[in-house]
Each structure stands twice: as structure tokens, then as C-alpha cells.
VOVEXKOL-103173 format. One record per atom (N, C-alpha, C): x, y, z; atom name; residue in one letter. Coordinates in nm, 3 decimals. Example, Ala and Ser with C-alpha at 12.3 -4.5 7.8 and 13.67 -1.06 7.14 Angstrom:
[[1.319, -0.569, 0.780], N, A],
[[1.230, -0.450, 0.780], CA, A],
[[1.320, -0.330, 0.780], C, A],
[[1.285, -0.225, 0.708], N, S],
[[1.367, -0.106, 0.714], CA, S],
[[1.290, 0.003, 0.787], C, S],
END
This chain:
[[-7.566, 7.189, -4.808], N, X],
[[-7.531, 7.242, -4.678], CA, X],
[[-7.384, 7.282, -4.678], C, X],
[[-7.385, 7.416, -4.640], N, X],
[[-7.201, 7.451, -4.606], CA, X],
[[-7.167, 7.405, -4.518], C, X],
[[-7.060, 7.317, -4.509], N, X],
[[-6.998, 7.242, -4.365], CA, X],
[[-6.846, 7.349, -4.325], C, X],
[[-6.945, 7.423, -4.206], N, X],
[[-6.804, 7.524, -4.152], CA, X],
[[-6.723, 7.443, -4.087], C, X],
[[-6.601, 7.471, -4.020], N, X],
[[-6.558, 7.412, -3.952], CA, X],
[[-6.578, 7.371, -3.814], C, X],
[[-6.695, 7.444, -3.740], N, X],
[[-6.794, 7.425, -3.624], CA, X],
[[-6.852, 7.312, -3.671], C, X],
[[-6.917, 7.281, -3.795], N, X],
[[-7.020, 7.183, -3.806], CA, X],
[[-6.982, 7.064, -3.839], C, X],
[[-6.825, 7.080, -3.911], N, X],
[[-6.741, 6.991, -3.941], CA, X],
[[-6.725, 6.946, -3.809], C, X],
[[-6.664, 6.981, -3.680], N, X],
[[-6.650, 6.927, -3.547], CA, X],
[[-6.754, 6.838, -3.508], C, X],
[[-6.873, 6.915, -3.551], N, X],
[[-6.957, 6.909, -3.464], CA, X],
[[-7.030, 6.722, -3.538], C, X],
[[-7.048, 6.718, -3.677], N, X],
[[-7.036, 6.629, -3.773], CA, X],
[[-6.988, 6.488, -3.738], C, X],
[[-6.864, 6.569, -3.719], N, X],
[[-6.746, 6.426, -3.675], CA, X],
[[-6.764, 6.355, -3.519], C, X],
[[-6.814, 6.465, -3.451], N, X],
[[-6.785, 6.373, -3.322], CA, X],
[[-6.968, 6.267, -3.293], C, X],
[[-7.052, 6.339, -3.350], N, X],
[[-7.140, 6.234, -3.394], CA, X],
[[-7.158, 6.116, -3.433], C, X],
[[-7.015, 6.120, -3.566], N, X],
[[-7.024, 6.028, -3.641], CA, X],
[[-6.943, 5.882, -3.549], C, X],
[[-6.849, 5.997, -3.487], N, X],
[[-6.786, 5.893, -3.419], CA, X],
[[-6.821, 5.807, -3.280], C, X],
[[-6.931, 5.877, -3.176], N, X],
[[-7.016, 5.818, -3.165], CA, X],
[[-7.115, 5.710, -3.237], C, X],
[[-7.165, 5.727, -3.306], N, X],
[[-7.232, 5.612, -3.422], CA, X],
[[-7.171, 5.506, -3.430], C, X],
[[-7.013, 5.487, -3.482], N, X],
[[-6.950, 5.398, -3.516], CA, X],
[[-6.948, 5.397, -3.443], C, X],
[[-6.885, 5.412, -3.322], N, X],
[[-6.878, 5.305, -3.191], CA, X],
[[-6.981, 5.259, -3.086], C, X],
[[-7.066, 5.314, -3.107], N, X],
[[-7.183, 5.241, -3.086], CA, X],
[[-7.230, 5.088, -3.196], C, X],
[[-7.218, 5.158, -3.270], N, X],
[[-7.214, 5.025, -3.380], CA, X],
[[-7.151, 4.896, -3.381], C, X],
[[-6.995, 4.953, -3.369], N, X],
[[-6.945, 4.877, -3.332], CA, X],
[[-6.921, 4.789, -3.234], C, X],
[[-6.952, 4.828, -3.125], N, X],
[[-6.998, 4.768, -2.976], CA, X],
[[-7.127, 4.672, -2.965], C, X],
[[-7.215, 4.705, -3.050], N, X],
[[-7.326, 4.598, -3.029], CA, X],
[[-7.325, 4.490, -3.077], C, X],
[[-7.392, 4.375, -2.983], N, X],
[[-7.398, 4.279, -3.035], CA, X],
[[-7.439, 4.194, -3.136], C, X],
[[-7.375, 4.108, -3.247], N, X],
[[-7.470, 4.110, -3.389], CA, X],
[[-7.532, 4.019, -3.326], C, X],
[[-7.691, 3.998, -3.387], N, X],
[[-7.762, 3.870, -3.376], CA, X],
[[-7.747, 3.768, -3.392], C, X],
[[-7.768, 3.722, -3.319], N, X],
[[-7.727, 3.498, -3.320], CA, X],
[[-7.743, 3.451, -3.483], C, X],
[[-7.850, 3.499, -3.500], N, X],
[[-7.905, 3.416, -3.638], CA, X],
[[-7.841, 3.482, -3.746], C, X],
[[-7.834, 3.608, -3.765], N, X],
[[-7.748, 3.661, -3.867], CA, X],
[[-7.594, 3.603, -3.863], C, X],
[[-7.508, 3.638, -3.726], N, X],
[[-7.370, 3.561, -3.738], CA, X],
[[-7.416, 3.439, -3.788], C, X],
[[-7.458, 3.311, -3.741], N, X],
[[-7.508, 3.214, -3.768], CA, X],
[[-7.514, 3.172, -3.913], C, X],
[[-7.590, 3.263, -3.982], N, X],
[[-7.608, 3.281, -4.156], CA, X],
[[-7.457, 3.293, -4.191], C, X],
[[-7.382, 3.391, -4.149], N, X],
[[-7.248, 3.422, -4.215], CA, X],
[[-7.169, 3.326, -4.182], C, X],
[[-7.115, 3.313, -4.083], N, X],
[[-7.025, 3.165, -4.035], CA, X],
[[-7.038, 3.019, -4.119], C, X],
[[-7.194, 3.020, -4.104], N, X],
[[-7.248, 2.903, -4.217], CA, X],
[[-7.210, 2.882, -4.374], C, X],
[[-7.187, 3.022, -4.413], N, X],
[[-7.186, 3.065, -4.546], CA, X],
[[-7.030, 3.091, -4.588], C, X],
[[-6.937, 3.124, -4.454], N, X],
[[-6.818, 3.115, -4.450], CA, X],
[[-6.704, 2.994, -4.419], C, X],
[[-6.764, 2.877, -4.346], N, X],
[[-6.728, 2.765, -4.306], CA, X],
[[-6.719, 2.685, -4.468], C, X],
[[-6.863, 2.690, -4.523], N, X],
[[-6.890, 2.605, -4.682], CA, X],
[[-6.834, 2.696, -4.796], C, X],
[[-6.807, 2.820, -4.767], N, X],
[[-6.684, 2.868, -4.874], CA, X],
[[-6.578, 2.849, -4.866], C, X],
[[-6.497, 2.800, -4.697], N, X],
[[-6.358, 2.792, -4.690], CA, X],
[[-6.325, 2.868, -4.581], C, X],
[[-6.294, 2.827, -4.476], N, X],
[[-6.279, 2.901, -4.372], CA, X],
[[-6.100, 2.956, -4.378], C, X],
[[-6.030, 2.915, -4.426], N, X],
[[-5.933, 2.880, -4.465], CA, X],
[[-5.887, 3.004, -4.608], C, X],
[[-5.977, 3.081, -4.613], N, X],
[[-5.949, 3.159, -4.719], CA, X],
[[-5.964, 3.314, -4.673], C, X],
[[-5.885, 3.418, -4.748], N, X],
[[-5.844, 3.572, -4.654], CA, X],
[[-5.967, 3.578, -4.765], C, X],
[[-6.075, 3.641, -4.729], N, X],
[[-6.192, 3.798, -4.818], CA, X],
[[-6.189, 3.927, -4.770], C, X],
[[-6.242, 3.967, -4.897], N, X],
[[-6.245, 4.114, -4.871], CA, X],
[[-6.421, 4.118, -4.826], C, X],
[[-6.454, 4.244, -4.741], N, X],
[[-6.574, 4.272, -4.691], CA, X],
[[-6.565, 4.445, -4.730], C, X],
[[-6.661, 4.441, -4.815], N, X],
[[-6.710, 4.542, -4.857], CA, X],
[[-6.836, 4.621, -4.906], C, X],
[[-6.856, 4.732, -4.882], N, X],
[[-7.047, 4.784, -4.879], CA, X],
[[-7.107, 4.768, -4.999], C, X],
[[-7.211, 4.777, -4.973], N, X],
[[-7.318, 4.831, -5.020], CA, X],
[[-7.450, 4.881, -5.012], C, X],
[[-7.405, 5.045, -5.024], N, X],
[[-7.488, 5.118, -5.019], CA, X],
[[-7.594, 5.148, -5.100], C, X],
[[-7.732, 5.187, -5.066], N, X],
[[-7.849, 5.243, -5.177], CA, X],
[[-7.832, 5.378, -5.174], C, X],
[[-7.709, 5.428, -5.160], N, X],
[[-7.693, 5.561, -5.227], CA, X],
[[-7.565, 5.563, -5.290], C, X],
[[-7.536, 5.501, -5.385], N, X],
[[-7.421, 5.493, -5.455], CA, X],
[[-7.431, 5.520, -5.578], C, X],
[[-7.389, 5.563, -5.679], N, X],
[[-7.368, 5.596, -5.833], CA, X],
[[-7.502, 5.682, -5.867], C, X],
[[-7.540, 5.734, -5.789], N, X],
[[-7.673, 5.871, -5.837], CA, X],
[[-7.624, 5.948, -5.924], C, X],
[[-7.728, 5.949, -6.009], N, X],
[[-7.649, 6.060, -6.118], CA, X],
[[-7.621, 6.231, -6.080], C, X],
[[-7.652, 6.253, -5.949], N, X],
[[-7.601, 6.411, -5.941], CA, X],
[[-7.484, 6.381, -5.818], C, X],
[[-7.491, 6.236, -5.747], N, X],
[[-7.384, 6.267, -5.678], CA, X],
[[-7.339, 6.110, -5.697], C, X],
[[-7.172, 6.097, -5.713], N, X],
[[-7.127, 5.911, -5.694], CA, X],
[[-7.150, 5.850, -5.545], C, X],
[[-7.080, 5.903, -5.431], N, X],
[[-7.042, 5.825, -5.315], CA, X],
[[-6.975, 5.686, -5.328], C, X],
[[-6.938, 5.660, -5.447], N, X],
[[-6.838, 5.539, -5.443], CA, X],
[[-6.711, 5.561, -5.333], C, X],
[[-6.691, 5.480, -5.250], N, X],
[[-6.567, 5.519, -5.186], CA, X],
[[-6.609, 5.562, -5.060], C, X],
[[-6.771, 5.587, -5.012], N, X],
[[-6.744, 5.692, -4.923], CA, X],
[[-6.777, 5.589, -4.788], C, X],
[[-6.821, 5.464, -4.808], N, X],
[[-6.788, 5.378, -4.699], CA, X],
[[-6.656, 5.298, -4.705], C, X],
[[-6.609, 5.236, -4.598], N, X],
[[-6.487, 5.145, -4.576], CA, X],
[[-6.532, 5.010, -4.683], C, X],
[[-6.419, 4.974, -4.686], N, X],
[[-6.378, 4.784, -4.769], CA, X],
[[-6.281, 4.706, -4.635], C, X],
[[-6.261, 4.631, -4.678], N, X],
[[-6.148, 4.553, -4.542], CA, X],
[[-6.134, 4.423, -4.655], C, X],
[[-5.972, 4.420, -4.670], N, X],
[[-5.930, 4.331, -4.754], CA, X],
[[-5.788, 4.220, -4.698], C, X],
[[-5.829, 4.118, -4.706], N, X],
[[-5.736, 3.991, -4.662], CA, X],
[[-5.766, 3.977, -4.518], C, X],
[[-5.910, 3.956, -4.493], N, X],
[[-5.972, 3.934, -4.353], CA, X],
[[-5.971, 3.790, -4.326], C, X],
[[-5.913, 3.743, -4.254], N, X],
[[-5.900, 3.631, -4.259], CA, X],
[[-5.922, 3.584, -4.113], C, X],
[[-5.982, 3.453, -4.049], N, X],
[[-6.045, 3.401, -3.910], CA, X],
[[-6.205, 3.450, -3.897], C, X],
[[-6.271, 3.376, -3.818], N, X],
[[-6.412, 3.413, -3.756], CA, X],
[[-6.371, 3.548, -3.705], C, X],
[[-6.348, 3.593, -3.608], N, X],
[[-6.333, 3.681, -3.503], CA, X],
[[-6.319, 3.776, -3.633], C, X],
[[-6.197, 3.799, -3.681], N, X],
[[-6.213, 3.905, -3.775], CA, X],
[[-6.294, 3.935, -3.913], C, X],
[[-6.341, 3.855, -3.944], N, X],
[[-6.471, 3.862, -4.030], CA, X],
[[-6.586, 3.914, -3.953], C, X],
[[-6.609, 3.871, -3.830], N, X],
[[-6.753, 3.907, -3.781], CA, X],
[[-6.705, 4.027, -3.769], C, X],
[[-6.594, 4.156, -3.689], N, X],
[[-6.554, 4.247, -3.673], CA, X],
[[-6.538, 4.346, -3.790], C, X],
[[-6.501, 4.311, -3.850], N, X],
[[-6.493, 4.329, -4.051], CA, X],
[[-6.624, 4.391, -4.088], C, X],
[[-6.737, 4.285, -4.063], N, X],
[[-6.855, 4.343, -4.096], CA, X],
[[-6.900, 4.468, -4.013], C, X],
[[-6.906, 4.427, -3.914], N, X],
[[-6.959, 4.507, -3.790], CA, X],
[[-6.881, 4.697, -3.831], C, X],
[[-6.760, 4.653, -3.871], N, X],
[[-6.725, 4.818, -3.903], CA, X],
[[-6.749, 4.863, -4.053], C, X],
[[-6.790, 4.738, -4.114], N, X],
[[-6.843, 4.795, -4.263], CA, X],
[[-6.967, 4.845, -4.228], C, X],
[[-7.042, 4.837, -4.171], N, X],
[[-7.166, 4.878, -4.141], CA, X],
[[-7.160, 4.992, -4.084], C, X],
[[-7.028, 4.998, -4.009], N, X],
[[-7.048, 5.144, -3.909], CA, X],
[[-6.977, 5.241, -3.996], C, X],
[[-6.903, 5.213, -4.127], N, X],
[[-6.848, 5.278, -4.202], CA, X],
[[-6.952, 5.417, -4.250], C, X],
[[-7.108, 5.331, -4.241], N, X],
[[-7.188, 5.426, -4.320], CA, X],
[[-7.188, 5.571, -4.263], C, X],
[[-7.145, 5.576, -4.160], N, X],
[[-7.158, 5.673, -4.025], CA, X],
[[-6.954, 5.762, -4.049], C, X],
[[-6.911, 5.728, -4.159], N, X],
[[-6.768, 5.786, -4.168], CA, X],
[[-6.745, 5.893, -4.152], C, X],
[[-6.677, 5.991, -4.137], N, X],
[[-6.662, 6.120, -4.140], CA, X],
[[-6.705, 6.176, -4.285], C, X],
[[-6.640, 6.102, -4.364], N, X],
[[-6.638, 6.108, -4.516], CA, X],
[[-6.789, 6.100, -4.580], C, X],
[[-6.834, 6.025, -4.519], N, X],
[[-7.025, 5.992, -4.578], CA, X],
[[-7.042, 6.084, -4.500], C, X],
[[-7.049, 6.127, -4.343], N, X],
[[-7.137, 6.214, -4.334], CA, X],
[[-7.100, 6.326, -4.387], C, X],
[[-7.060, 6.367, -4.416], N, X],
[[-6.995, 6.524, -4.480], CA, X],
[[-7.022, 6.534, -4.606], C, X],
[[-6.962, 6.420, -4.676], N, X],
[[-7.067, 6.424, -4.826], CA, X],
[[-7.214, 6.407, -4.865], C, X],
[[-7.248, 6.352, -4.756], N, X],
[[-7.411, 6.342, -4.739], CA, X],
[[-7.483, 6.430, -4.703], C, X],
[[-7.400, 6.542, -4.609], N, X],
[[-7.449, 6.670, -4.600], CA, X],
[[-7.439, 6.711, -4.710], C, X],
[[-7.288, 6.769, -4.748], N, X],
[[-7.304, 6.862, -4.856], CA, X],
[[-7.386, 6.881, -5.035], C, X],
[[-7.439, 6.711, -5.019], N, X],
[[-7.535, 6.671, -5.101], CA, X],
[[-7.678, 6.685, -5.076], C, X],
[[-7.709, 6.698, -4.957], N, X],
[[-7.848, 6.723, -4.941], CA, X],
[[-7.919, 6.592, -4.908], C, X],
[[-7.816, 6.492, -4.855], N, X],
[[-7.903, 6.373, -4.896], CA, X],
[[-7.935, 6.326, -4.741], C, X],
[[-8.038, 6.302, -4.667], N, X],
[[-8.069, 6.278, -4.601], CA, X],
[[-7.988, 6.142, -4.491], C, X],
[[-7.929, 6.107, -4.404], N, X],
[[-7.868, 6.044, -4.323], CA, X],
[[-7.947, 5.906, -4.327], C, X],
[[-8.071, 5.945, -4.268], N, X],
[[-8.219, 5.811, -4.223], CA, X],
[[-8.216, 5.789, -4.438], C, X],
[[-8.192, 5.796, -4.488], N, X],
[[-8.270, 5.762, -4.646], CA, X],
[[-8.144, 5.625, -4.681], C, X],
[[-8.030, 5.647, -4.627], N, X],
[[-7.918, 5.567, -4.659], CA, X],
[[-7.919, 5.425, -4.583], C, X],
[[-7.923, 5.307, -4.685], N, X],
[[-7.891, 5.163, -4.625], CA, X],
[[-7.792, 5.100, -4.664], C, X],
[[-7.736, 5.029, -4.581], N, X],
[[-7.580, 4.975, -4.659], CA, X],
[[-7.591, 4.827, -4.624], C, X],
[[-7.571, 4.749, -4.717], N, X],
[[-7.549, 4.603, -4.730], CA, X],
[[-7.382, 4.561, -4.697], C, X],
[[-7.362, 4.459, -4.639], N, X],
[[-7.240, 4.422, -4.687], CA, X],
[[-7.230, 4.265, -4.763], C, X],
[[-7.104, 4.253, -4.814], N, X],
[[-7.048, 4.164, -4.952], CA, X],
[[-6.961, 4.077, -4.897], C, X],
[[-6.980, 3.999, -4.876], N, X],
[[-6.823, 3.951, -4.859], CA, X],
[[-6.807, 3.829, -4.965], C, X],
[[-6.685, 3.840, -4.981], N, X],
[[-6.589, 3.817, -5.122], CA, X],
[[-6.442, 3.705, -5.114], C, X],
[[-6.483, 3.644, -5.164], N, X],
[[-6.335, 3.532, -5.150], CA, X],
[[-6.213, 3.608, -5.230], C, X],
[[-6.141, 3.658, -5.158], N, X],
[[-5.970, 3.713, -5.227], CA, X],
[[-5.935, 3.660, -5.325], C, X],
[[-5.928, 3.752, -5.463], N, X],
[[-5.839, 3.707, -5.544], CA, X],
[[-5.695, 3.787, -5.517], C, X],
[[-5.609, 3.746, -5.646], N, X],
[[-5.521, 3.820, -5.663], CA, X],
[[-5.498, 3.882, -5.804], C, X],
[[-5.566, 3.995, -5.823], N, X],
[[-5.548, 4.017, -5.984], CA, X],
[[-5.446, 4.084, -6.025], C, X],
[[-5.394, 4.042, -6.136], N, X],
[[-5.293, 4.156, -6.224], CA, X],
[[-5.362, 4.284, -6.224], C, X],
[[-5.471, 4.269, -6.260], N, X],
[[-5.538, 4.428, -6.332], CA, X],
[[-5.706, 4.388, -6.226], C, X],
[[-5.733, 4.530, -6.238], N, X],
[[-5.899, 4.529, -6.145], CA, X],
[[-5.935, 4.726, -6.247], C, X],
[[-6.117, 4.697, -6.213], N, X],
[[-6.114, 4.776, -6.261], CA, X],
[[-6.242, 4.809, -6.273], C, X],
[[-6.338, 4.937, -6.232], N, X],
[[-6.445, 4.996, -6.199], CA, X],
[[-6.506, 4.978, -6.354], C, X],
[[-6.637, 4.962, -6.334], N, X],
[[-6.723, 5.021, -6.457], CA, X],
[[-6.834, 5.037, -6.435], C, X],
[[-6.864, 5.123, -6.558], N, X],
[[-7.010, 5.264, -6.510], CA, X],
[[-7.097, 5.232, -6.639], C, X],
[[-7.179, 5.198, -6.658], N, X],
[[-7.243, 5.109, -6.749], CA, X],
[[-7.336, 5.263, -6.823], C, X],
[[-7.322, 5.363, -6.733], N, X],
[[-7.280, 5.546, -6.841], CA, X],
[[-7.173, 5.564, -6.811], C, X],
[[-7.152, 5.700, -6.897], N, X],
[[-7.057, 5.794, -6.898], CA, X],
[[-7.068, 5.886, -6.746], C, X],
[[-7.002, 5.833, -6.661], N, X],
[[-7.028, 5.922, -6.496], CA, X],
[[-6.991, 6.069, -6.556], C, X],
[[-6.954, 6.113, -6.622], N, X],
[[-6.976, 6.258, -6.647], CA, X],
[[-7.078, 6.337, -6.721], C, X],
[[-7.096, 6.272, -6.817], N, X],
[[-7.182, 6.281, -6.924], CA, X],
[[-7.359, 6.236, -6.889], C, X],
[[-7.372, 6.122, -6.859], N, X],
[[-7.483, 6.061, -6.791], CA, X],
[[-7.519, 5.982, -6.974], C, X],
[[-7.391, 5.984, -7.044], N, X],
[[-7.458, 5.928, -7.152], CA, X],
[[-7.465, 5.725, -7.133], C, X],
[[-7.586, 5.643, -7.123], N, X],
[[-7.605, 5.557, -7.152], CA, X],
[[-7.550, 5.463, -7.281], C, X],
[[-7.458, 5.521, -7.366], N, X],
[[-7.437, 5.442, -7.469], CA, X],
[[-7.323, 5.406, -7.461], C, X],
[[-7.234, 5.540, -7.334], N, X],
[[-7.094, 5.492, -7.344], CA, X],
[[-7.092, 5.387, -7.176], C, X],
[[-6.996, 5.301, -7.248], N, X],
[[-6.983, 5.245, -7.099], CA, X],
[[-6.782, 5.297, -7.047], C, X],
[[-6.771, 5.275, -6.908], N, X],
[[-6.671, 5.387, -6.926], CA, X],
[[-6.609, 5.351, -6.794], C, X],
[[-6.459, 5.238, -6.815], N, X],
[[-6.400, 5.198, -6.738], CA, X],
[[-6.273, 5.231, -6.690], C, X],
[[-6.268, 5.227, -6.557], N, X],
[[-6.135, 5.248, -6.512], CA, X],
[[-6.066, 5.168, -6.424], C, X],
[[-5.941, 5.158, -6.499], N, X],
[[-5.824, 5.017, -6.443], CA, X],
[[-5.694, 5.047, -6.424], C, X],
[[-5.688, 4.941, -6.339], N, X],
[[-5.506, 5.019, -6.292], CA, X],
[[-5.491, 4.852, -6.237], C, X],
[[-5.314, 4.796, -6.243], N, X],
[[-5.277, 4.692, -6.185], CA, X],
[[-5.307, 4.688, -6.023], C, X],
[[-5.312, 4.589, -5.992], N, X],
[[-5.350, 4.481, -5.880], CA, X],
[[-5.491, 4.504, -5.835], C, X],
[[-5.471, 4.480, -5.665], N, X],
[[-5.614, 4.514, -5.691], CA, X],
[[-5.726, 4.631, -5.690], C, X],
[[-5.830, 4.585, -5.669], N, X],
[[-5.957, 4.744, -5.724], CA, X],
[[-5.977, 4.841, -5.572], C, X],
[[-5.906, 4.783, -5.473], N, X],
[[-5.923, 4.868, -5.378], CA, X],
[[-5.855, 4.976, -5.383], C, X],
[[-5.685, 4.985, -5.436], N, X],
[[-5.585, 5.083, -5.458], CA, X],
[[-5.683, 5.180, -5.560], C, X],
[[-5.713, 5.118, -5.665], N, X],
[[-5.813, 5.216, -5.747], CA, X],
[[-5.904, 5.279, -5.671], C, X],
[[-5.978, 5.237, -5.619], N, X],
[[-6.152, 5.245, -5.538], CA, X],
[[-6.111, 5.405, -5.473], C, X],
[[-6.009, 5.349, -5.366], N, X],
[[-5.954, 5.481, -5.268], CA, X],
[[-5.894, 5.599, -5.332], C, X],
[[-5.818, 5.543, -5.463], N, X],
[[-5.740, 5.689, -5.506], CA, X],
[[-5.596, 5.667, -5.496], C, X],
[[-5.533, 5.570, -5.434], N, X],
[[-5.429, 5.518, -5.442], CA, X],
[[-5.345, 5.546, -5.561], C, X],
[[-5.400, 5.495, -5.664], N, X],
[[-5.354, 5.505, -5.785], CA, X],
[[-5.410, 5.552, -5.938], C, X],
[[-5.380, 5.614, -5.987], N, X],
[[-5.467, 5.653, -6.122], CA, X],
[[-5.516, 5.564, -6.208], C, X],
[[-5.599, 5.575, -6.266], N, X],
[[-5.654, 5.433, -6.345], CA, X],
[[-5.626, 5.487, -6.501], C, X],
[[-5.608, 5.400, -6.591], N, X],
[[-5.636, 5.370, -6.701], CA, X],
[[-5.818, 5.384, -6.748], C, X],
[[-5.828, 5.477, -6.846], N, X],
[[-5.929, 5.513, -6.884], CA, X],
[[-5.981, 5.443, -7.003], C, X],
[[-6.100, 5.336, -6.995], N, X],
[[-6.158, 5.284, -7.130], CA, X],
[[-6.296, 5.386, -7.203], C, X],
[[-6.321, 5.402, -7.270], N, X],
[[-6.472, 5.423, -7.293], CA, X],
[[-6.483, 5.357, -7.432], C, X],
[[-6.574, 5.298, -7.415], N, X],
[[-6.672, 5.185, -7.509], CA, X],
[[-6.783, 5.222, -7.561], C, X],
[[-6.862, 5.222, -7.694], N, X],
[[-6.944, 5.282, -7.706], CA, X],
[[-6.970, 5.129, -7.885], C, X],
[[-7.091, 5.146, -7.895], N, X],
[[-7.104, 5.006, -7.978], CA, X],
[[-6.961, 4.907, -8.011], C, X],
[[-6.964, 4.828, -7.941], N, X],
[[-6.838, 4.756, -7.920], CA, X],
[[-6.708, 4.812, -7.971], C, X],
[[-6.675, 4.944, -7.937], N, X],
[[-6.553, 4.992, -8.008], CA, X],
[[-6.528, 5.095, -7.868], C, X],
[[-6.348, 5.090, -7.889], N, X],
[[-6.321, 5.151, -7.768], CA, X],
[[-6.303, 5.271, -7.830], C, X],
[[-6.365, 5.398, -7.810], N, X],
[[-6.358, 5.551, -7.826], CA, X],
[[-6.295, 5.633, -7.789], C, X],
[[-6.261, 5.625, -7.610], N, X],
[[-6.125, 5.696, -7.552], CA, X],
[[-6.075, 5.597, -7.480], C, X],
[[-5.925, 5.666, -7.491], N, X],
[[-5.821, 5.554, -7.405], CA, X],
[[-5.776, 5.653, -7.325], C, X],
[[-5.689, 5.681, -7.200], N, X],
[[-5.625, 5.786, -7.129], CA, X],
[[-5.522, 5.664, -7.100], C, X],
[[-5.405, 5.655, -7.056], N, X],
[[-5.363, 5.621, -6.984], CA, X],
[[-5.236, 5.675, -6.842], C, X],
[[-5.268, 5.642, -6.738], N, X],
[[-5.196, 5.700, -6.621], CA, X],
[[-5.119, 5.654, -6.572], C, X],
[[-5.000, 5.712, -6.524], N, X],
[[-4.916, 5.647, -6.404], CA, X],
[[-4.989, 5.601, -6.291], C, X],
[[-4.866, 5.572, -6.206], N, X],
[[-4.944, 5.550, -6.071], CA, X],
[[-4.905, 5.618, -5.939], C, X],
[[-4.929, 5.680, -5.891], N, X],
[[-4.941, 5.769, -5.793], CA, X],
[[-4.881, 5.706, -5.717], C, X],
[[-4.752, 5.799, -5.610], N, X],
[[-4.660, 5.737, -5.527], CA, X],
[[-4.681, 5.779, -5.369], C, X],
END
């Protein structure tokens, strides 16, 4: 689909409806219930990151990595339950819907999970594609890393360091600055 700039308007103010509808409703007793439970016996006391997951992610004709929200060093009830509530409405972004148009991929076909994650602090973080995301070759596996953490990578923040692996031997290296 060509997204003119009419449809682009027209796109966005949808989307933004969605999310705030989303965001406004109330989560279910028993689901908060599950998370709080699951967050109290991990440490209530600890900042996570909350981040998606989508069943339309890493397709081999299109990625969408990136194209929902993360939320990192969430820390309290109140902002964890809120955390989620807009990871979910993330699916509805300007960014997903527009790439989801221009992919062909249907709006209703997309489900998104969310993760939530006890904070580390890493020196190094770093994506991997168990193919070659360009190639679609299966033999190479084909990582990308950059210091701290994987969200600065995830977004574009910063350039990554390029591995590719292929029978336990590393094949290409790139390496990048970091974007200011």
C-alpha cells in the first residue's frame, strides 16, 4: 500500500485513538493479579524492562523488530501495570501501522505478548538472527552488538558491531562507531 500523506494523517489519528483507548481500559483483576504475583516473588524492589512480543516479527520478507515500544528501568506497581498497558497499545504505533500497511500485512493477523524482564546492566548487548536477515541463509548466524544496553541498539541509537558465524568460525566482522 502507498501511504500518501492523506492516509498517513488519516493512519495516525486512528492509531492514536487505539492507543488511548487501550490505554484507558481497565486490565483484568486476574491478569494484574498473575503479574503483581509474579512481580512481588521476583523482587518488587527491582527496575525491569517491559517489552513485546509480537507474532509478526523477523518474517523473512519483512523484520518489524523495533516497530513496537520497550520501557526500560520501570520500577513500582503503578508503573509496571502502566508499562504494560502501553506495550500493548504500542502494537497500534504510528510506526507498526504504517509498516504494516506498507507490507501488506493485515492489522486483525497481528498479536503481541508482553515480557517483562529483571534489569541488567550490561557492558555489551546484542541482537541475533539465527539466519543471515539478508541473505535468508540458515547456516550463517549473524549478530549485532554495540556497548550497554540492547535497547540503544534495538532503536538505532547506535551502530552495532557486526558478527557472522557460520560452522563455529566467525566469517564477517564490521565494526562501527557509535552514533551521536
Amino acid at each position: 500500500m502507498l501511504i500518501t500523506g492523506e492516509s498517513r494523517i488519516e493512519l495516525q489519528t486512528i492509531g492514536k485513538r487505539l492507543r488511548s483507548r487501550l490505554k484507558s481500559l481497565e486490565m483484568p483483576a486476574p491478569i494484574q493479579d498473575e503479574i503483581l504475583q509474579a512481580w512481588q516473588i521476583s523482587g518488587s524492589h527491582y527496575a525491569y524492562a517491559v517489552r513485546s512480543s509480537a507474532t509478526a516479527e523477523d518474517l523473512p520478507g519483512a523484520s518489524f523488530a523495533g516497530q513496537q515500544d520497550t520501557f526500560v528501568n520501570v520500577q513500582g506497581k503503578a508503573n509496571l501495570l502502566y508499562s504494560i498497558k502501553k506495550c500493548w497499545a504500542s502494537l497500534f504505533s504510528d510506526r507498526a501501522i504504517i509498516y504494516r500497511s506498507q507490507n501488506g500485512f493485515p492489522h486483525d493477523q497481528v498479536k503481541l505478548a508482553v515480557v517483562v524482564q529483571c534489569m541488567i546492566f550490561p557492558d555489551v548487548s546484542g541482537i541475533m538472527f539465527t539466519a543471515d536477515p539478508i541473505t535468508g541463509n540458515r547456516k550463517i548466524v549473524s549478530i549485532d552488538a554495540s556497548f550497554g544496553l540492547g535497547e540503544a541498539l534495538a532503536s538505532g541509537l547506535v551502530s552495532a558491531d557486526l558478527y557472522q558465524i557460520k560452522s563455529d568460525k566467525i566469517i564477517r566482522r564490521s565494526r562501527f562507531q557509535t552514533v551521536s
